[in-house]
Backbone as JSON Lines, residues from 0, in Angstrom:
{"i":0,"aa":"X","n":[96.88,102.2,119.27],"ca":[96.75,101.0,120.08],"c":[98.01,100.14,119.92]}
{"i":1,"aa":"X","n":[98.06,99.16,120.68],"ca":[99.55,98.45,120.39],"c":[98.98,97.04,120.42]}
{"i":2,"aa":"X","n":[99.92,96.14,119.64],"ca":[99.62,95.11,119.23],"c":[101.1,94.11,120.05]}
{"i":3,"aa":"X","n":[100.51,93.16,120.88],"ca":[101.67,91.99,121.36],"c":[101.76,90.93,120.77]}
{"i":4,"aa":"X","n":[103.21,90.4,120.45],"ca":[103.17,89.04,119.68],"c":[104.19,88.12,120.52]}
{"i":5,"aa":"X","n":[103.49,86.79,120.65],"ca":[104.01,85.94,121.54],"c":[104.64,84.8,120.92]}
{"i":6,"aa":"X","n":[105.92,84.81,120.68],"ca":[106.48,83.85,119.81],"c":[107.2,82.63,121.33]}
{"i":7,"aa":"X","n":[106.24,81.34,120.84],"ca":[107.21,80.37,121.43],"c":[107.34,79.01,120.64]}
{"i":8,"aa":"X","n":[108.26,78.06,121.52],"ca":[108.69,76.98,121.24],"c":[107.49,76.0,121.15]}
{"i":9,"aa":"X","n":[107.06,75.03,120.28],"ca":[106.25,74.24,120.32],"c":[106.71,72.9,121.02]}
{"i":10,"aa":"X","n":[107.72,72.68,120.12],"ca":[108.06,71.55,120.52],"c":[108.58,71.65,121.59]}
{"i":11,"aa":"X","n":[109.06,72.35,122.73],"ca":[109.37,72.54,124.18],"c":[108.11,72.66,124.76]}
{"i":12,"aa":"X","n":[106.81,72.68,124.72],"ca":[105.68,72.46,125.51],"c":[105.8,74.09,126.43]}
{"i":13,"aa":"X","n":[105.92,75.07,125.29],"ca":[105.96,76.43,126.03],"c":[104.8,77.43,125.22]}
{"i":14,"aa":"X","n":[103.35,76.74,125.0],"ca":[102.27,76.99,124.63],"c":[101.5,77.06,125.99]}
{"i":15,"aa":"X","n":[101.83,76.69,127.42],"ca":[101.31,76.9,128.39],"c":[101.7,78.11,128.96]}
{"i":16,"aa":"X","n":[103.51,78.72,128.61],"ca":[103.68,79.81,129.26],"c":[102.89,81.02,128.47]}
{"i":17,"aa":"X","n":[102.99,80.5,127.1],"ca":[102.52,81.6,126.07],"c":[101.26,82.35,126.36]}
{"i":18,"aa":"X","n":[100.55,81.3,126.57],"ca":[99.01,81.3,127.53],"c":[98.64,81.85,128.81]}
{"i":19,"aa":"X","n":[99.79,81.12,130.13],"ca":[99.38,82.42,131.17],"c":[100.36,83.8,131.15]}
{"i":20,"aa":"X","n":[101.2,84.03,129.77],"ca":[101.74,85.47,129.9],"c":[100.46,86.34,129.2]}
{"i":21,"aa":"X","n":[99.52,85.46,127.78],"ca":[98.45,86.39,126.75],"c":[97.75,87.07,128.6]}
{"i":22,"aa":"X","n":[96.83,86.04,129.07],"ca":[95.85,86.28,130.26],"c":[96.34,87.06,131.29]}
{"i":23,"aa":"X","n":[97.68,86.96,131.4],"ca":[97.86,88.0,132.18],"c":[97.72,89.4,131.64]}
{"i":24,"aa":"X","n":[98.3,89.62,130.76],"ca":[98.02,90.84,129.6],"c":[97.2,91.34,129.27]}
{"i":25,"aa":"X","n":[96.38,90.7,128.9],"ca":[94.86,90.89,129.21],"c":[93.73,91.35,129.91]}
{"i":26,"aa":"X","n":[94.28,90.27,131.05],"ca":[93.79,91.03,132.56],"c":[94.18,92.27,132.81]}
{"i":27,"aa":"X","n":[95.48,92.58,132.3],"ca":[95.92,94.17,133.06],"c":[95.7,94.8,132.15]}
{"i":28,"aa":"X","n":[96.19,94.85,130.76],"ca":[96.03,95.82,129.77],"c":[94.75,95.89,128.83]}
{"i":29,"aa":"X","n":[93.63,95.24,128.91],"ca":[92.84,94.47,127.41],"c":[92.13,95.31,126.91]}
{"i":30,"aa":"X","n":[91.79,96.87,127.44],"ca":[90.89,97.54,126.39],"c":[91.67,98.76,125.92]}
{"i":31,"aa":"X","n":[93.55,98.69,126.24],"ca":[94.73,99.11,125.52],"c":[95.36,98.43,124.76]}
{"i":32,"aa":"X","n":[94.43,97.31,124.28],"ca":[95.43,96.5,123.35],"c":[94.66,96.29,122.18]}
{"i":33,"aa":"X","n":[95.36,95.8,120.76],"ca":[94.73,95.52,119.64],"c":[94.41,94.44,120.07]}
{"i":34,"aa":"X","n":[95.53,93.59,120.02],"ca":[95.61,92.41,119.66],"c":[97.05,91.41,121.07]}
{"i":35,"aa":"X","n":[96.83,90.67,121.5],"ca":[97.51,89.75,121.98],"c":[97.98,88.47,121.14]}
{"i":36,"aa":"X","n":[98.84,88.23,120.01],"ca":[98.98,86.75,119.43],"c":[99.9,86.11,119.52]}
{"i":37,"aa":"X","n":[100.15,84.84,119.15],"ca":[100.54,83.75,119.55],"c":[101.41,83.49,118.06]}
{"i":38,"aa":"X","n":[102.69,83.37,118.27],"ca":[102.93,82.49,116.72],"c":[104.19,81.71,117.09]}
{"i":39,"aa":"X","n":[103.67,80.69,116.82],"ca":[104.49,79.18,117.21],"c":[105.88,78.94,116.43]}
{"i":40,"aa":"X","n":[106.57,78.56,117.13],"ca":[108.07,78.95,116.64],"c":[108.93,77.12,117.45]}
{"i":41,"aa":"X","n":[110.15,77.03,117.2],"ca":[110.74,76.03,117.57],"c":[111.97,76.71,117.93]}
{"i":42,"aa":"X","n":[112.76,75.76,118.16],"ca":[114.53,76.06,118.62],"c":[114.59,76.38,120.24]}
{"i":43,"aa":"X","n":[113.6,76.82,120.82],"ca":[113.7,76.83,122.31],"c":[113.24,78.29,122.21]}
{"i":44,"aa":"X","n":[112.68,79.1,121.61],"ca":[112.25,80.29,121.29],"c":[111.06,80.6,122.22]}
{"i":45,"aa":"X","n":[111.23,81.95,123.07],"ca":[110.17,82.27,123.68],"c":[110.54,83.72,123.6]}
{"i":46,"aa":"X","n":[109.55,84.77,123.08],"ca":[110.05,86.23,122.5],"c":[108.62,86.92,122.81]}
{"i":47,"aa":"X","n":[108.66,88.17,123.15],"ca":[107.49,88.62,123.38],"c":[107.93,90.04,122.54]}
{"i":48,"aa":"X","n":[107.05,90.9,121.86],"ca":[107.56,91.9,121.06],"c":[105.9,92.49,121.35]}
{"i":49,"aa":"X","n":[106.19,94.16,121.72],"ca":[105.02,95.12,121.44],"c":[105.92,95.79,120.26]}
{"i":50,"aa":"X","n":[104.38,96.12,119.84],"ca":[104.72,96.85,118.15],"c":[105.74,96.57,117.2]}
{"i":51,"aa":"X","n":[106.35,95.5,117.31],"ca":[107.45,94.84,116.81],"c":[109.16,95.37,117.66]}
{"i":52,"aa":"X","n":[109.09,95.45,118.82],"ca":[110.05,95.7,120.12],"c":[110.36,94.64,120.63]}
{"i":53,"aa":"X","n":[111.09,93.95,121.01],"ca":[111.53,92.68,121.92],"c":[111.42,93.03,123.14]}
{"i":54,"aa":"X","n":[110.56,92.96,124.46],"ca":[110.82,93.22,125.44],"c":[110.99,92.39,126.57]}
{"i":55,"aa":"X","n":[111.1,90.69,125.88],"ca":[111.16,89.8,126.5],"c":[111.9,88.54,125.6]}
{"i":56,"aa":"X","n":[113.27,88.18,126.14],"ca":[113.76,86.84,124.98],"c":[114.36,85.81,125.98]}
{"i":57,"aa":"X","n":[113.48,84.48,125.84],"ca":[114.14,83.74,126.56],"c":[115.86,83.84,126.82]}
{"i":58,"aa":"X","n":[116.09,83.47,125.71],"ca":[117.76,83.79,125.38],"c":[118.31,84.26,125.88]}
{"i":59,"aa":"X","n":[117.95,85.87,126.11],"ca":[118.52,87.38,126.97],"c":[118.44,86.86,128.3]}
{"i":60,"aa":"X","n":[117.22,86.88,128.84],"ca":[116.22,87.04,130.51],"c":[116.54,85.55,131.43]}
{"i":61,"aa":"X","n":[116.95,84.54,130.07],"ca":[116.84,83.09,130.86],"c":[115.47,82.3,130.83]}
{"i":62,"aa":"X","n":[115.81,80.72,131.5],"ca":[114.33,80.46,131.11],"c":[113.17,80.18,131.87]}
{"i":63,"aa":"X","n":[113.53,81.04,133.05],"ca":[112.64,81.32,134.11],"c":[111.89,82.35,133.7]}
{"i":64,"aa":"X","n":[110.48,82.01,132.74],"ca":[109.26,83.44,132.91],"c":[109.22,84.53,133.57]}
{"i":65,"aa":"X","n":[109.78,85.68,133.23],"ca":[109.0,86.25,134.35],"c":[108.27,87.64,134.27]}
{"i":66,"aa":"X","n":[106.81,86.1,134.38],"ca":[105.91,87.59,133.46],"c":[105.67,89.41,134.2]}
{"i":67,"aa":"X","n":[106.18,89.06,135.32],"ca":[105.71,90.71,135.87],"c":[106.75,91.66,134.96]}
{"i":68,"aa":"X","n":[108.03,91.34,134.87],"ca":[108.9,92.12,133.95],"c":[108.5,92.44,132.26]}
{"i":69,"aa":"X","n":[107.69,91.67,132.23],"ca":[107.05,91.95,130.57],"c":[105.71,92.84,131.27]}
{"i":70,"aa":"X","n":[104.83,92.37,132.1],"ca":[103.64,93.69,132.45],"c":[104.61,94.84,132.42]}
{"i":71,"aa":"X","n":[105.46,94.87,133.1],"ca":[106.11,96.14,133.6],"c":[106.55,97.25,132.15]}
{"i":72,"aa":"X","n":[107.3,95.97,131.62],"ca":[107.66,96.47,129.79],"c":[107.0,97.29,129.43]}
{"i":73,"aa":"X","n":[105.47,96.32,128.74],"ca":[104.26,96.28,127.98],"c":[103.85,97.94,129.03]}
{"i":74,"aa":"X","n":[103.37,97.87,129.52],"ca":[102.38,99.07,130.68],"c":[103.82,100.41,130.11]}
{"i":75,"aa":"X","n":[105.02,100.03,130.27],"ca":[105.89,101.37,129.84],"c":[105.91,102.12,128.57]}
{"i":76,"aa":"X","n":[105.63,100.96,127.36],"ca":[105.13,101.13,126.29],"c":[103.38,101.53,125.94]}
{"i":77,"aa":"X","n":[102.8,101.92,126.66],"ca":[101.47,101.97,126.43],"c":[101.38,103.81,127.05]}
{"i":78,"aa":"X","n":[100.7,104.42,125.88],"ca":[100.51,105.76,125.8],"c":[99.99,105.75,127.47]}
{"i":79,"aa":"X","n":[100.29,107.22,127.39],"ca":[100.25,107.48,128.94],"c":[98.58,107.89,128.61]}
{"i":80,"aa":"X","n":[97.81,107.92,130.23],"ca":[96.35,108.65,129.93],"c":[96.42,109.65,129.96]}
{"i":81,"aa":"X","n":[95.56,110.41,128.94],"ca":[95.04,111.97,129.3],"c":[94.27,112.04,130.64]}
């Protein structure tokens, strides 16, 4: 199973993006996933990592969200079906 971890900025008020990227994730992936979490971070930090992978860094991508490119990630990383 794979486990997502959602590191963002607190003090930038980016606990709302953190939130509709978990639900989206959820919605598409949720009975392929361990775990979806959240761990609150500062400096302008918004990082999304499956299994400990970066597949999303504010930094890199910019700071326009954009969560379909992390579904797209996340779903590439997720065992294919038998």
């Amino acid at each position: 199973m794979t486990v997502i971890e959602i590191e963002y900025c607190v003090p930038c008020g980016l606990l709302d993006s953190a939130i509709k990227t978990q639900t989206r994730l959820l919605n598409e992936f949720g009975q392929d996933l361990d775990a979806v979490t959240f761990t609150p971070g500062h400096g302008g930090v918004f990082i999304v990592t499956v299994d400990d992978e970066t597949i999303w860094e504010k930094d890199v991508h910019g700071a326009n969200l954009d969560v379909e490119l992390i579904v797209g990630a996340v779903n590439d990383r997720l065992p294919a079906e038998a």
